[in-house]
C-alpha positions as CSV (number, residue, x, y, z in Angstrom):
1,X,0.0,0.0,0.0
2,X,2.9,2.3,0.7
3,X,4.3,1.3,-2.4
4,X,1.8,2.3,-4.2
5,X,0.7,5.7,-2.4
6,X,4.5,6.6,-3.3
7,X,4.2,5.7,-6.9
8,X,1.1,7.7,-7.3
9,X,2.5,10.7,-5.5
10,X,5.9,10.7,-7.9
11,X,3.6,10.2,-11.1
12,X,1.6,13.0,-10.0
13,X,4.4,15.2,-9.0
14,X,6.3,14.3,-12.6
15,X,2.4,15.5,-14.2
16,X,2.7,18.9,-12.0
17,X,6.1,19.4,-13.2
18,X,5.3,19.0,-16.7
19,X,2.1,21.2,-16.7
20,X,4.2,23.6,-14.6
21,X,7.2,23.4,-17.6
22,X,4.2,23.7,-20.3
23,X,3.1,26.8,-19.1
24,X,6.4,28.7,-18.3
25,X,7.5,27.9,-21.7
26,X,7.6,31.0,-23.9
27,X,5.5,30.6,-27.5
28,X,7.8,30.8,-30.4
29,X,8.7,34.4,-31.9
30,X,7.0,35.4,-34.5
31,X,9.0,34.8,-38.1
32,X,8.6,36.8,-41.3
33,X,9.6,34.5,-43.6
34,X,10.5,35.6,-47.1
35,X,9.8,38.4,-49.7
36,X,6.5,36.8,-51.0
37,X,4.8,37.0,-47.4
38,X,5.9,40.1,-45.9
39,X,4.0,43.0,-47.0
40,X,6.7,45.6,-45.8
41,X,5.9,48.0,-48.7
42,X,3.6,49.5,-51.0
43,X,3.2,47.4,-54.2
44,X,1.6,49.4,-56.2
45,X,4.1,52.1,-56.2
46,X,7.0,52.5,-58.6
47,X,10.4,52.7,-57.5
48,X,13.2,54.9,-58.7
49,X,16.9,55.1,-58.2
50,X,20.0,56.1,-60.1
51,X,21.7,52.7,-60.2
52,X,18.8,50.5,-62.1
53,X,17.1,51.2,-65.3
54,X,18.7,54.4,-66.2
55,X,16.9,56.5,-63.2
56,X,13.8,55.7,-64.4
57,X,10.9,53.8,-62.7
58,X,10.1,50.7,-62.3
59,X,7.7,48.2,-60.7
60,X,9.4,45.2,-58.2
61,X,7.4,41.8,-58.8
62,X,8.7,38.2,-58.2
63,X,11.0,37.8,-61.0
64,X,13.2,40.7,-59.3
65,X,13.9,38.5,-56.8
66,X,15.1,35.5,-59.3
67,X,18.4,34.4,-59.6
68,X,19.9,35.2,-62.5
69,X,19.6,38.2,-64.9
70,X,16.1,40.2,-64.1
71,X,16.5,43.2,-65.8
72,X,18.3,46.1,-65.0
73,X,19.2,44.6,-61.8
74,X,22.9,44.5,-60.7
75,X,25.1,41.1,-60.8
76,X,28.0,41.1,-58.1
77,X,30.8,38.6,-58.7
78,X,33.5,38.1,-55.8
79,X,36.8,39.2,-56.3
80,X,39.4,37.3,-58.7
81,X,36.5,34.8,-59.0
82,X,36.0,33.6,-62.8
83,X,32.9,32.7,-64.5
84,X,30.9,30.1,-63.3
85,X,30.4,26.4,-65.3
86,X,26.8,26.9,-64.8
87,X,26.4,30.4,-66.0
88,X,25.2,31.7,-62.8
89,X,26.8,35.4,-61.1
90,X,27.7,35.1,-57.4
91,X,25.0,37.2,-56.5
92,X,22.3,39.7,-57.4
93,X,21.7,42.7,-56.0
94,X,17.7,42.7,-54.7
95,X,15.3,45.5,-53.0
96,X,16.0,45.8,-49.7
97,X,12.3,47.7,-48.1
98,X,12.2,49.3,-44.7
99,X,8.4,48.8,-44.0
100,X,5.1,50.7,-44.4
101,X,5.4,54.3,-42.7
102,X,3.3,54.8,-39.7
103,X,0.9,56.6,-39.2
104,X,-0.5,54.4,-42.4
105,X,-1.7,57.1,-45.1
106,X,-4.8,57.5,-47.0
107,X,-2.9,59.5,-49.2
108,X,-2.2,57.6,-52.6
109,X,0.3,60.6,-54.0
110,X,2.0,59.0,-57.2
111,X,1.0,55.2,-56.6
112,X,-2.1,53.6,-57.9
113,X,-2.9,53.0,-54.3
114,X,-2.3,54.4,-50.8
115,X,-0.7,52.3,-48.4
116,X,-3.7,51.6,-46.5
117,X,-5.2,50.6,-49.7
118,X,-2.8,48.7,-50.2
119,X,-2.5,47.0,-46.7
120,X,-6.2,46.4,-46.8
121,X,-6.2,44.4,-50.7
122,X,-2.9,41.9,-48.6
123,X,-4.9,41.1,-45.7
124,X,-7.9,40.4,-48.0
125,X,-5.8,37.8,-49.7
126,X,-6.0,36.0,-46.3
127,X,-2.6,34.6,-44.9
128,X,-2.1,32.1,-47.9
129,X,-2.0,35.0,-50.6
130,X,1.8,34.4,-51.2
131,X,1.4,38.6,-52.9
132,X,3.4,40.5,-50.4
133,X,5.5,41.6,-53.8
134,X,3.2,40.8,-56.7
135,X,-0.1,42.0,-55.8
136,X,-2.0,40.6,-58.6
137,X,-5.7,40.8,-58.8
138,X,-8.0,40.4,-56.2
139,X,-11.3,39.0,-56.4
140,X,-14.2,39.5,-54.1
141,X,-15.0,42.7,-51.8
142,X,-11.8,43.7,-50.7
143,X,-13.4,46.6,-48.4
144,X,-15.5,43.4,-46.7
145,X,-12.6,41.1,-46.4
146,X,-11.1,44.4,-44.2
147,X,-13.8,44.3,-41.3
148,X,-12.1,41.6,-39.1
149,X,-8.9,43.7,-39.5
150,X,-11.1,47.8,-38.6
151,X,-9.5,47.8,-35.2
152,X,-5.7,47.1,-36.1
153,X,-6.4,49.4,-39.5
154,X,-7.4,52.4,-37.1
155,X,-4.6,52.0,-34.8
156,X,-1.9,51.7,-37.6
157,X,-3.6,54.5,-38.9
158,X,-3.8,56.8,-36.0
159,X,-1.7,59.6,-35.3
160,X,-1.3,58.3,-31.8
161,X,0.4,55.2,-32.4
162,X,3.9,56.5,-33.0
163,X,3.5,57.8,-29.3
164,X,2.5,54.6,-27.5
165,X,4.6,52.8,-25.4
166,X,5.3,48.7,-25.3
167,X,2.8,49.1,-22.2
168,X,0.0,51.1,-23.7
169,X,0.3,48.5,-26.9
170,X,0.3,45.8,-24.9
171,X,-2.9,47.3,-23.4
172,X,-4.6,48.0,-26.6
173,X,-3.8,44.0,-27.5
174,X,-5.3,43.1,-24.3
175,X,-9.0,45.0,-25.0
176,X,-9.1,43.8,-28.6
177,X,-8.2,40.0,-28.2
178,X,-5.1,40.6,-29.5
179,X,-1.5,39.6,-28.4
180,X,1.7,41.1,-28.5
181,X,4.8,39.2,-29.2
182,X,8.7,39.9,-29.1
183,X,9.9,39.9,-32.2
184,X,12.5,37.5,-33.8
185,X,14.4,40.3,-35.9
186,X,15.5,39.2,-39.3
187,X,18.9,39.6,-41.0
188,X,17.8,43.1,-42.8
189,X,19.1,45.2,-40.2
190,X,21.4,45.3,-37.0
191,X,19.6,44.7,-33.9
192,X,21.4,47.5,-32.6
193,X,19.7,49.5,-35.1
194,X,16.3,49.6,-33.4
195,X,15.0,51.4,-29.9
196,X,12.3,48.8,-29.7
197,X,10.3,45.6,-32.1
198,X,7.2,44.2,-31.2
199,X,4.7,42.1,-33.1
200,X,0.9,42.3,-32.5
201,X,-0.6,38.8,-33.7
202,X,-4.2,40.0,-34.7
203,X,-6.5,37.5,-36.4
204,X,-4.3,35.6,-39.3
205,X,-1.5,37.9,-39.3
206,X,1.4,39.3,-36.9
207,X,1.9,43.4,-37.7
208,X,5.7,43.9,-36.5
209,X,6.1,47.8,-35.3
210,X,9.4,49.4,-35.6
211,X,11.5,52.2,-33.4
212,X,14.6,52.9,-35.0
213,X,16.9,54.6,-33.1
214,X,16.7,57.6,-35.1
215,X,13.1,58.6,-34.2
216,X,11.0,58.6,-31.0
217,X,7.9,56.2,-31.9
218,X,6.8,53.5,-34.2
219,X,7.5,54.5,-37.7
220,X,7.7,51.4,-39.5
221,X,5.3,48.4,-40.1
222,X,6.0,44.9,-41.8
223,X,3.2,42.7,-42.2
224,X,3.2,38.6,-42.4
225,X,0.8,35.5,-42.2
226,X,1.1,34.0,-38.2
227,X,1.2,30.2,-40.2
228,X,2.2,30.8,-43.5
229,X,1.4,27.8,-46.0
230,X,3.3,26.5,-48.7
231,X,3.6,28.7,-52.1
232,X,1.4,28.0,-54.3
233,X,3.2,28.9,-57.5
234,X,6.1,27.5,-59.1
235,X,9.3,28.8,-59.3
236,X,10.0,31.5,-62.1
237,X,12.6,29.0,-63.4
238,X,12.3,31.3,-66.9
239,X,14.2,33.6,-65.2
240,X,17.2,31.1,-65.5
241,X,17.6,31.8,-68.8
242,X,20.2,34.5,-70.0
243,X,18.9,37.9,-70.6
244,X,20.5,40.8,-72.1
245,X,21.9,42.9,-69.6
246,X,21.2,46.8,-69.6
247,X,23.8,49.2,-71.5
């Protein structure tokens, strides 16, 4: 009888310990994955810089981010390396975005869309969309598929978001069923770089928030699926094929 009174108290105290381990264990850190799920710019806008495409415009969609001879976009080979049997360059210079600005704006300026417009037409896609860079065409009623999303969208969108603290958003997650995760930074910039990094999971998708170091609130927002799928589009393997390079 003693026997077993002692087995039953050590297989109850092993069940304590393991519910007790369960519950201290921190949930994973939110990941953003690659180009084609974070939204962490405006995709209907053009882009324009000096060193692609002669200074003149262009749009970024999924072939910039192929391996081999997009466009006007730059090769990089290593130092005293040679050319490669298979063709390839050592690497390819690619966009590199810093986020959505917050306060989100309603103000569409030279894009086809503003970047609440353009926020709201991603979520819509729901968190298997794979169109963080090509946005596509979107069927249905985009302004519908929004709703779920009307309390994050007015946050993002308010004026007094840049001045909330981790506290007061941690708050505002509380009251709205949200929750608010660190955030596992991803190799685009230094850690050092930022004052503070916070993801709000909110429905299907984790909104990161930004203070860089050089300003005093939230200015920057990258958006991404909480479980993203797999893609559902093959690989531009055309891209593979040699193009002419710009003059």
């Amino acid at each position: 009888m003693s026997c077993s009174k002692s087995i039953w108290h050590l297989a109850l105290w092993l069940t304590l310990s393991i519910c007790a381990g369960c519950a201290a264990t921190k949930p994973p850190a939110p990941r953003m994955g690659p180009a084609v799920y974070r939204l962490d710019h405006n995709r209907t806008c053009q882009i324009i810089t000096p060193a692609l495409n002669r200074g003149e415009p262009l749009f970024i969609d999924e072939l910039t981010y192929a391996p081999y001879r997009w466009r006007p976009l730059p090769e990089v080979t290593a130092v005293g390396e040679g050319p490669a049997p298979d063709g390839l360059p050592t690497g390819q210079m690619v966009p590199l975005f810093t986020g959505l600005r917050l306060p989100l704006s309603d103000a569409r300026g030279s894009c086809q869309q503003s970047d609440r417009e353009d926020l709201i037409d991603y979520l819509a896609r729901g968190p298997e969309g794979f169109a963080a860079v090509d946005r596509g065409r979107t069927g249905g009623n985009v302004a519908a598929a929004a709703v779920p999303y009307a309390a994050m969208l007015e946050l993002l969108s308010s004026p007094r978001l840049t001045a909330m603290d981790t506290a007061a958003i941690r708050a505002w997650a509380s009251a709205h069923r949200a929750v608010v995760q660190e955030l596992d930074l991803d190799a685009r910039y230094q850690v050092e770089w930022f004052a503070a990094a916070i993801a709000i999971r909110f429905g299907d998708f984790s909104f990161a928030l930004y203070r860089p170091q050089t300003a005093a609130g939230w200015t920057r927002l990258v958006v991404f699926p909480v479980k993203p799928g797999r893609l559902g589009f093959p690989l531009p393997l055309g891209s593979l094929e040699a193009t002419p390079k710009p003059e």
